[in-house]
C-alpha positions as a Markdown table, in Angstrom:
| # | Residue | x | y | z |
|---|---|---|---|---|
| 1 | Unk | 14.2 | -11.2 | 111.3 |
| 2 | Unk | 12.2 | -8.6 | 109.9 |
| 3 | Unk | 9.7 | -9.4 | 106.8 |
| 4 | Unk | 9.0 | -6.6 | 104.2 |
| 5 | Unk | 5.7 | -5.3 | 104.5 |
| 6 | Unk | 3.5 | -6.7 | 101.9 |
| 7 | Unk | 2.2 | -3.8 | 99.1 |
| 8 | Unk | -1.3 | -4.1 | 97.6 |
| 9 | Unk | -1.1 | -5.7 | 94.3 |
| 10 | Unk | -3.5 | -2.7 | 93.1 |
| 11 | Unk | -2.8 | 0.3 | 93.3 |
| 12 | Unk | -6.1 | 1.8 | 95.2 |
| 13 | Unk | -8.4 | 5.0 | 94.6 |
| 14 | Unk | -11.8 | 6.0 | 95.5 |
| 15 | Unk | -14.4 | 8.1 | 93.9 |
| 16 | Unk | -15.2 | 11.4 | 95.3 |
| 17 | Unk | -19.2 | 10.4 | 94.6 |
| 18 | Unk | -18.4 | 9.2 | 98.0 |
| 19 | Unk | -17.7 | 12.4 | 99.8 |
| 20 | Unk | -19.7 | 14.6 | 97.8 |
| 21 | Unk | -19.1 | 18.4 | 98.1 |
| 22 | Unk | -15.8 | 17.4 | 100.0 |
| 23 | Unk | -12.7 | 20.1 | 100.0 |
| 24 | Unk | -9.0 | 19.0 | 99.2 |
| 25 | Unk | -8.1 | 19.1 | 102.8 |
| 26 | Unk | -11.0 | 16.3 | 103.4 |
| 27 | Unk | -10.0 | 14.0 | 100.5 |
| 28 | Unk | -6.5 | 13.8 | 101.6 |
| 29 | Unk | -8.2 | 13.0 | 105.3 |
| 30 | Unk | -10.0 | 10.2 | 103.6 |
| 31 | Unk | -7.0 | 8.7 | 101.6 |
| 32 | Unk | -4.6 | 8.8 | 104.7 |
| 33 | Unk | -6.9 | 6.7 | 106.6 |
| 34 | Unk | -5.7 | 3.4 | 104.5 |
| 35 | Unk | -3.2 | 2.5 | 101.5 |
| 36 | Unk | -5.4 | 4.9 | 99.5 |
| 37 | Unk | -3.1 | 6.6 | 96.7 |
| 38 | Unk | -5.3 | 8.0 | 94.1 |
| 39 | Unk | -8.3 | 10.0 | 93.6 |
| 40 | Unk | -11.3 | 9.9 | 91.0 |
| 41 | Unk | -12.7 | 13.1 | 90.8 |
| 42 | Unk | -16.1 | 14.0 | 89.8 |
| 43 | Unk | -16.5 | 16.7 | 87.2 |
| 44 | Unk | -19.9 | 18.3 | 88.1 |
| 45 | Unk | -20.2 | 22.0 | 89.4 |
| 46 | Unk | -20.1 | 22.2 | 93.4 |
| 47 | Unk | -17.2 | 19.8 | 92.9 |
| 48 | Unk | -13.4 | 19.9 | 93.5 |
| 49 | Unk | -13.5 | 19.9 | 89.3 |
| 50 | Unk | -15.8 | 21.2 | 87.2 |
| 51 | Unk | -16.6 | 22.1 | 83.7 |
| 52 | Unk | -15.4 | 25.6 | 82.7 |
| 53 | Unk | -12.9 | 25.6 | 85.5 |
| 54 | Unk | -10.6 | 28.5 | 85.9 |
| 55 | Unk | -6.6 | 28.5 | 84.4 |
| 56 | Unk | -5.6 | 29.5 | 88.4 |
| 57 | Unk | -8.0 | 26.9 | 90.2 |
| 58 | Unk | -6.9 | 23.9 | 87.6 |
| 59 | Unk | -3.1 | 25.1 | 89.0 |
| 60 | Unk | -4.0 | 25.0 | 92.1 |
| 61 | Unk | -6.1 | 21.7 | 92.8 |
| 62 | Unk | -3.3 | 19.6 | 90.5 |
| 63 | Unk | -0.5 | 21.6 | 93.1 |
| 64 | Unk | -2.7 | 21.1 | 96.0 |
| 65 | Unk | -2.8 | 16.9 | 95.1 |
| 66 | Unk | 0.8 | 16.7 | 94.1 |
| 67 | Unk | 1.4 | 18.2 | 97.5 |
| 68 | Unk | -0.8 | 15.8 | 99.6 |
| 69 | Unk | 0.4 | 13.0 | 97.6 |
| 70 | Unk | -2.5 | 11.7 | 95.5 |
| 71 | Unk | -2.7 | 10.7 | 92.5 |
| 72 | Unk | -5.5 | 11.5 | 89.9 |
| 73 | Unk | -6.3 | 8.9 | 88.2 |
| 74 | Unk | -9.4 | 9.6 | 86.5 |
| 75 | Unk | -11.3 | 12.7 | 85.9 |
| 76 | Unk | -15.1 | 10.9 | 86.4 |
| 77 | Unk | -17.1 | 13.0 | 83.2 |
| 78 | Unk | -20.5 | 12.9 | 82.6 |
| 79 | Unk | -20.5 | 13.4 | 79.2 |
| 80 | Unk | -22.6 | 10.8 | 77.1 |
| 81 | Unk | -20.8 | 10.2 | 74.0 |
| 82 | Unk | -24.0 | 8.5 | 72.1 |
| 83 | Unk | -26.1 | 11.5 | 72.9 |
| 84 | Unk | -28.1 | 13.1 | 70.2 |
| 85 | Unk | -26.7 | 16.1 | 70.6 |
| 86 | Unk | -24.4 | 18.8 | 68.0 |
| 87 | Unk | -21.9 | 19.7 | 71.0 |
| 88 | Unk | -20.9 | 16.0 | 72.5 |
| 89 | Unk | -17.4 | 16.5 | 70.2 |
| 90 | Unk | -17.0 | 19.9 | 72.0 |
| 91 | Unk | -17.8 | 18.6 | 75.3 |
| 92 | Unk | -15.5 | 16.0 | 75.1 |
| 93 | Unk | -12.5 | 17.9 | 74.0 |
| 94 | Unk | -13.3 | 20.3 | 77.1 |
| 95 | Unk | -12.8 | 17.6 | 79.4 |
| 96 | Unk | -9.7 | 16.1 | 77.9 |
| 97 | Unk | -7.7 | 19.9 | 78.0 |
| 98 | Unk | -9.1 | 20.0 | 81.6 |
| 99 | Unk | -8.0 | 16.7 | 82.5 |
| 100 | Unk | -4.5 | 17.6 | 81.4 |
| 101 | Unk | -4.9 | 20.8 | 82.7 |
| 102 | Unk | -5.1 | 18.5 | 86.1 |
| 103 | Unk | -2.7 | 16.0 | 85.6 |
| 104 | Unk | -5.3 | 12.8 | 85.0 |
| 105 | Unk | -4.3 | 10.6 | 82.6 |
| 106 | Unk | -8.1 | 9.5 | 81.5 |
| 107 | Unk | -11.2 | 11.4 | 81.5 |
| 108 | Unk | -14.6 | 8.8 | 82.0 |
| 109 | Unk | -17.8 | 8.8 | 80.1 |
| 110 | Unk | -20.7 | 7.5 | 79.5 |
| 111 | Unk | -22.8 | 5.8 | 76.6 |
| 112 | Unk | -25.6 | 7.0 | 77.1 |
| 113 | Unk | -28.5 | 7.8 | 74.4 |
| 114 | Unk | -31.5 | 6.4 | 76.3 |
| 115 | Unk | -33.8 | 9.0 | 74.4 |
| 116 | Unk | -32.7 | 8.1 | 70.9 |
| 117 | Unk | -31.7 | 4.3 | 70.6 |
| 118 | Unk | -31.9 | 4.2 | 67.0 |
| 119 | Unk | -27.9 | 4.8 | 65.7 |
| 120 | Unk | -26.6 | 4.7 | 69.2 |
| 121 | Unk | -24.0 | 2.5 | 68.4 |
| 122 | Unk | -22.6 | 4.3 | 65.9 |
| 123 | Unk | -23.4 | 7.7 | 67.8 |
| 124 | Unk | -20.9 | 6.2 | 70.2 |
| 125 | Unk | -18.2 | 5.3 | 67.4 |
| 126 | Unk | -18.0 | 8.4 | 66.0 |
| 127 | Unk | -17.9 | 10.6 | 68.9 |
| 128 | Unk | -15.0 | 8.6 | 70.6 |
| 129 | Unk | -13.2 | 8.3 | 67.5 |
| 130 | Unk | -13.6 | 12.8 | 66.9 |
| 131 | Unk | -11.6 | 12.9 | 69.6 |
| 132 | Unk | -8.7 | 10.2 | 69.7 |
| 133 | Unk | -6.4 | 12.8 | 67.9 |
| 134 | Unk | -6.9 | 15.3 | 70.6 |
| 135 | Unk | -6.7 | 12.9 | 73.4 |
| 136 | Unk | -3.6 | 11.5 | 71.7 |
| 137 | Unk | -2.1 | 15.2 | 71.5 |
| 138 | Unk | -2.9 | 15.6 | 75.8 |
| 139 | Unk | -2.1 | 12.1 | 76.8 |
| 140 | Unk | -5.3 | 11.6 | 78.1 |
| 141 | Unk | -7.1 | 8.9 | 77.3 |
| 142 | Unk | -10.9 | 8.3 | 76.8 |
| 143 | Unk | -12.5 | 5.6 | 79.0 |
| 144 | Unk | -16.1 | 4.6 | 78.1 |
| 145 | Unk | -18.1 | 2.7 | 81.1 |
| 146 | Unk | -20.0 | 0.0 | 81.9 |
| 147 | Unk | -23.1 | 2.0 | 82.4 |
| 148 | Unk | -26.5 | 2.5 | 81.5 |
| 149 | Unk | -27.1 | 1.8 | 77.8 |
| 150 | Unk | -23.5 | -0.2 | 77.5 |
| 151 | Unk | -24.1 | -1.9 | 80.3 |
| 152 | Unk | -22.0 | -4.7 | 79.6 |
| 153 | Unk | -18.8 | -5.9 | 78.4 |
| 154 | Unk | -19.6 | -6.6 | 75.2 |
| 155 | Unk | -21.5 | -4.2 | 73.9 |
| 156 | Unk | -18.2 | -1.9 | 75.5 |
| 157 | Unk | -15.6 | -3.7 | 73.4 |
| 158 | Unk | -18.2 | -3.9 | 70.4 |
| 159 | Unk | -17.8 | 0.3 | 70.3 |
| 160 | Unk | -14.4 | 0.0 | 71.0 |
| 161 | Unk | -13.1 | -2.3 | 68.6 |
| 162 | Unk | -14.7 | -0.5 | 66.3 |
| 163 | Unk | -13.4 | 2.7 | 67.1 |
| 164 | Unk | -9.7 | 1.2 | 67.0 |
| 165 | Unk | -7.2 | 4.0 | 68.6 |
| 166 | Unk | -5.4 | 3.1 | 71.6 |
| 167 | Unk | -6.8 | 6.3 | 73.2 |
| 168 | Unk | -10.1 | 5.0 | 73.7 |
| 169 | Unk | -10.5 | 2.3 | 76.4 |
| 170 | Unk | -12.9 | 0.7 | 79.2 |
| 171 | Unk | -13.6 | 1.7 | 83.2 |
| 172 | Unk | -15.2 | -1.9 | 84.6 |
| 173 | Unk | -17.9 | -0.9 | 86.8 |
| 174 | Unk | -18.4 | -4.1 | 88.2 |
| 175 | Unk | -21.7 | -4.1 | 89.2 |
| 176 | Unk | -23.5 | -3.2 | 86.1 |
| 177 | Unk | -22.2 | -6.3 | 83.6 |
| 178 | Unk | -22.9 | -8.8 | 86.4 |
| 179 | Unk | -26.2 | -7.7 | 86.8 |
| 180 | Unk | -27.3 | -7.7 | 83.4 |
| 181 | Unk | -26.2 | -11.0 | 83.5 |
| 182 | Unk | -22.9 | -11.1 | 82.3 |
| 183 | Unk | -20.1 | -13.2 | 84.4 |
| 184 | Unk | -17.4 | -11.5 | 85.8 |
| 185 | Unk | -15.4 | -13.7 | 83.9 |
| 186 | Unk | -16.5 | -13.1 | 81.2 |
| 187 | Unk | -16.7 | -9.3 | 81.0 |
| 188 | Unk | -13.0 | -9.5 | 82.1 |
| 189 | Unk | -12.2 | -11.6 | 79.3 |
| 190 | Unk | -13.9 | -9.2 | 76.7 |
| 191 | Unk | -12.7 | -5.7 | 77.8 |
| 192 | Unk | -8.8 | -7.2 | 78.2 |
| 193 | Unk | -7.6 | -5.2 | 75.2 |
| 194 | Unk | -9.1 | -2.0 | 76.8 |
| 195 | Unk | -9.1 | -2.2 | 80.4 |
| 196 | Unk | -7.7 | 0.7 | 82.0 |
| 197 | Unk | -9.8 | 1.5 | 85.4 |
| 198 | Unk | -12.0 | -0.7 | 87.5 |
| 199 | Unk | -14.7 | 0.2 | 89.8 |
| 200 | Unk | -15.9 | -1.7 | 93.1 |
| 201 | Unk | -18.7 | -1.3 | 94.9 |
| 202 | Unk | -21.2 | -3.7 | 96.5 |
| 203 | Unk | -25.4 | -4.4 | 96.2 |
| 204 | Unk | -27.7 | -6.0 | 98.3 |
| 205 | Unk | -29.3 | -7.5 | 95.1 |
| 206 | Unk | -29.2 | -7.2 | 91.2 |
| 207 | Unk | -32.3 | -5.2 | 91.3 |
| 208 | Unk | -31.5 | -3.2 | 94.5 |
| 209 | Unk | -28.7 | -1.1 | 93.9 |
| 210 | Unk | -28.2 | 1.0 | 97.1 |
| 211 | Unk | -25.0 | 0.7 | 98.5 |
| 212 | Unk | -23.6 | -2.0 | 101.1 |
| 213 | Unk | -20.4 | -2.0 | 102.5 |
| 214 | Unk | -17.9 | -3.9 | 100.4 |
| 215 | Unk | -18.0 | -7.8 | 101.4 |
| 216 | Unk | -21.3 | -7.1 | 102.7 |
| 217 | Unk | -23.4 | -7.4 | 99.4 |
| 218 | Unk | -24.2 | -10.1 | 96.7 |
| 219 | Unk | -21.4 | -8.7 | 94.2 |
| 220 | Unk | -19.1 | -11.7 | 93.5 |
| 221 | Unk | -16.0 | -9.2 | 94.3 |
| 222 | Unk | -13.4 | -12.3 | 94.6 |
| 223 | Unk | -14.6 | -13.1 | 91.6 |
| 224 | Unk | -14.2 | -9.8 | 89.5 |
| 225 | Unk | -10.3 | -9.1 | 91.5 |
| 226 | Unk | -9.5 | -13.2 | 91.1 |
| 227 | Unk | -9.8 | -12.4 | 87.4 |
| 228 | Unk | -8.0 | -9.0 | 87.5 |
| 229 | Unk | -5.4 | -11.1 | 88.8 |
| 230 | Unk | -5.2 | -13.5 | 85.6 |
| 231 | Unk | -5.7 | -10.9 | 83.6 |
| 232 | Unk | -2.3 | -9.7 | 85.0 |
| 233 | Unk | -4.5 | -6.1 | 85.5 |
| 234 | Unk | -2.1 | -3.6 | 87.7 |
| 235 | Unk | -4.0 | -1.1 | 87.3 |
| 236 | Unk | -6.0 | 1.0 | 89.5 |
| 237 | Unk | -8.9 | -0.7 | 91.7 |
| 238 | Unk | -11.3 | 2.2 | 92.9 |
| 239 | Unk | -14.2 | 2.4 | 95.6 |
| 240 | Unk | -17.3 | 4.1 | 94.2 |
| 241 | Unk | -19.4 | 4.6 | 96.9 |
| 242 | Unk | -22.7 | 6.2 | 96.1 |
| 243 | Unk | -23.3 | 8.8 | 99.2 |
| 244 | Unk | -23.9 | 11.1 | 96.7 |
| 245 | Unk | -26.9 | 9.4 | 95.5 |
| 246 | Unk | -27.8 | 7.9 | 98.3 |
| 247 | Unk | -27.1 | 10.3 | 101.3 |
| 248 | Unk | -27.9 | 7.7 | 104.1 |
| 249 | Unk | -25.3 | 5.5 | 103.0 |
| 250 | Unk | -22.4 | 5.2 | 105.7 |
| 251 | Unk | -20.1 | 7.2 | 105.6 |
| 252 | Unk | -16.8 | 6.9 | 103.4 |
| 253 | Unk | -14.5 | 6.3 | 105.4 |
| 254 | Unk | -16.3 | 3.1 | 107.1 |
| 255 | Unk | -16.6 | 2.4 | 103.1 |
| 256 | Unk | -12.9 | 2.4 | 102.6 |
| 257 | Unk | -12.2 | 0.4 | 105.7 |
| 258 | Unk | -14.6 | -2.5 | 104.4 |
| 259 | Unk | -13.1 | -1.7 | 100.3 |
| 260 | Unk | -9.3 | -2.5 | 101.8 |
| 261 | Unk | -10.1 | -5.1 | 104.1 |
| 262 | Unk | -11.9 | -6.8 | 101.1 |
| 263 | Unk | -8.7 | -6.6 | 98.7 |
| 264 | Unk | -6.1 | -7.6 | 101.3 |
| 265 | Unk | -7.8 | -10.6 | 101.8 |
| 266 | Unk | -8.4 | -11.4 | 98.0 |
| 267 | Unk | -4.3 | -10.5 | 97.5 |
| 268 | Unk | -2.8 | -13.2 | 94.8 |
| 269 | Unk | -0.5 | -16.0 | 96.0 |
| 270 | Unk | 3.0 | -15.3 | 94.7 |
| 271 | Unk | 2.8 | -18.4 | 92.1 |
| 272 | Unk | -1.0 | -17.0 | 90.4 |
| 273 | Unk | -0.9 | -17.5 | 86.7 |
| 274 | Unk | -0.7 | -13.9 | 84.9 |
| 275 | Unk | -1.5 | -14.5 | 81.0 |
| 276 | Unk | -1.0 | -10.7 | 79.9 |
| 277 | Unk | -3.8 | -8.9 | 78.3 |
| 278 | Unk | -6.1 | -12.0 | 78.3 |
| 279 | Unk | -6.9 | -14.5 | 80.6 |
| 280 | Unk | -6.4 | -18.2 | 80.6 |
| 281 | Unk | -9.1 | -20.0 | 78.3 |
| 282 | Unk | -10.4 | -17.0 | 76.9 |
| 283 | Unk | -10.3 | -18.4 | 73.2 |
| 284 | Unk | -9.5 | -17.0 | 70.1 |
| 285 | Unk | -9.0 | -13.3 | 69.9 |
| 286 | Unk | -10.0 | -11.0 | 66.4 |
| 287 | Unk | -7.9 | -9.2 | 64.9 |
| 288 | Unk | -8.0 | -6.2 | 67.1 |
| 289 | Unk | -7.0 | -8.5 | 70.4 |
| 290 | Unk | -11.1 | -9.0 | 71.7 |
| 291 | Unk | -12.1 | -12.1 | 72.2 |
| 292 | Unk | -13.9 | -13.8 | 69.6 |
| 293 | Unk | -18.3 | -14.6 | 69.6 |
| 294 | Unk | -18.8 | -12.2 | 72.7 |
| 295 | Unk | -21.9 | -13.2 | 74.4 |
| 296 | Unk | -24.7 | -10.9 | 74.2 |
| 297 | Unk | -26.1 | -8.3 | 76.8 |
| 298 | Unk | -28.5 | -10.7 | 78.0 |
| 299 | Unk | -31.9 | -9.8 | 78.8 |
| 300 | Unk | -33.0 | -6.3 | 78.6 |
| 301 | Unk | -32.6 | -4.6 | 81.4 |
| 302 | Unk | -33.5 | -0.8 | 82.3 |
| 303 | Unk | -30.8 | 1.0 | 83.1 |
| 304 | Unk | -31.0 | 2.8 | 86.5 |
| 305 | Unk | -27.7 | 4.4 | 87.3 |
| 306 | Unk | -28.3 | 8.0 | 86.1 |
| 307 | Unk | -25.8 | 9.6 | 83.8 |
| 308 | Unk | -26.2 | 13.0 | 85.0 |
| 309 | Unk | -24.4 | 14.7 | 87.6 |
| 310 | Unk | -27.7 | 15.4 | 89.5 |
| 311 | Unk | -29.3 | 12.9 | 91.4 |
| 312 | Unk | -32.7 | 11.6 | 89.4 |
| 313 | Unk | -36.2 | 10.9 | 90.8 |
| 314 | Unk | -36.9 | 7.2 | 92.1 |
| 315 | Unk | -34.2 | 4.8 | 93.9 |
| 316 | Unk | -31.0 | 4.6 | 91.3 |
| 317 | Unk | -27.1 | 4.3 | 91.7 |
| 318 | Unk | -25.1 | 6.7 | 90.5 |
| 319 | Unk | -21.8 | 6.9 | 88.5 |
């Protein structure tokens, strides 16, 4: 008697900050190689997208994945929506028409502000909120990272509750809340209401940041998908692996061999709680749906993942 073949409870993706430079017929190489369905493009110039991209080439690349089979499932921005800067409300409204120009239901950004911490916050707010009426129009939402100045989950669902539109929501880069000392279960717990695209990877230490093969590192991955799992998350679980950054790394496709042995041995047993939007034991909720008295940031920490889509000066991870 046959048995069904098993499907990943995720679907999976991976970032093309893994394959830098990389053409469409090289992606789709990369994909086939495992149960790889989507794609998270880069939007940098040199890239398969890019800002100011031609009518005919947007046609084209969204033909050309349909074709292969891929999904897009996030257009990976580097827009920095708590900038100091007149033109972040243009900038983002450029990457929503391009992202459905392109067929991605999300476009990523980043916090940012480093240079101006005073207002940041509220930077943030505003400029997420300036577009949620636009995004709404496109069906493309806004997804604001764990990264650099919002490193963690709480001060991520802090800007969003605030902001309050269902067109703003939360990428999970795992790395960064764990290692400004925030628990996986925890960050799961307060970006519930928002989640909408996670991000693996793995680190040789909190303060060491170059990539490891997935399983390989110190990142408590059973720990971030166990809590996926309660969180009844089926969204889209994607490998950022940092060759752009860090050019010595191994190559993708050993990365994606190590990402999907890692999740089919962390797959749920069939009888795994599912609690909806929050997990078990996460407490009271506000009004908005985030869990109430979120725990702090922790201690400072300096960010070191650059928000820019050039690699910086000095040993960093990227986006």
């Amino acid at each position: 008697m046959k048995h069904p073949v098993s499907r990943p409870t995720n679907p999976r993706a991976f970032s093309t900050l893994g394959c830098p430079g990389a053409d469409l017929d090289e992606v789709t190489r990369l994909a086939g190689a495992g149960p790889t369905s989507g794609v998270e493009l880069r939007c940098a110039p040199g890239q398969l997208a890019y800002p100011g991209m031609p009518d005919g080439e947007v046609d084209a690349l969204r033909t050309g994945l349909a074709a292969a089979g891929l999904h897009l499932v996030c257009l990976a921005s580097y827009v920095q929506v708590a900038a100091d800067r007149t033109d972040v409300t243009e900038n983002l409204a450029e990457h929503l028409r391009l992202a459905a120009g392109l067929g991605a239901p999300a476009v990523r950004v980043f916090g940012g502000g480093a240079d101006r911490p005073d207002g940041r916050r509220d930077r943030a707010i505003r400029a997420l909120a300036s577009v949620t009426g636009l995004a709404g129009q496109l069906g493309v939402d806004v997804l604001l990272e764990t990264h650099d100045e919002f490193l963690t989950g709480a001060q991520i669902a802090d800007v969003l509750e605030a902001v309050g539109a269902p067109e703003a929501g939360a990428v999970w880069d795992a790395v960064n809340p764990w290692r400004a000392g925030e628990a996986p279960e925890r960050t799961a717990a307060l970006l519930a209401p928002w989640l909408r695209h996670v991000q693996l990877k793995d680190v040789g230490a909190p303060t060491d940041l170059r990539p490891v093969l997935p399983g390989q590192g110190v990142l408590p991955l059973a720990d971030v998908v166990g809590h996926l799992h309660r969180l009844g998350y089926e969204g889209w679980i994607s490998l950022e692996w940092e060759r752009a950054w860090y050019p010595e790394a191994a190559p993708l496709d050993r990365a994606l061999a190590a990402f999907h042995q890692v999740l089919d041995g962390l797959e749920p047993p069939a009888d795994t709680p599912r609690t909806g939007s929050s997990p078990a034991g996460a407490g009271p909720t506000t009004a908005a749906g985030r869990p109430a008295d979120p725990t702090g940031p922790g201690d400072p920490i300096t960010p070191t993942h650059p928000s820019s889509p050039t690699r910086p000066t000095g040993p960093t991870a990227g986006p």
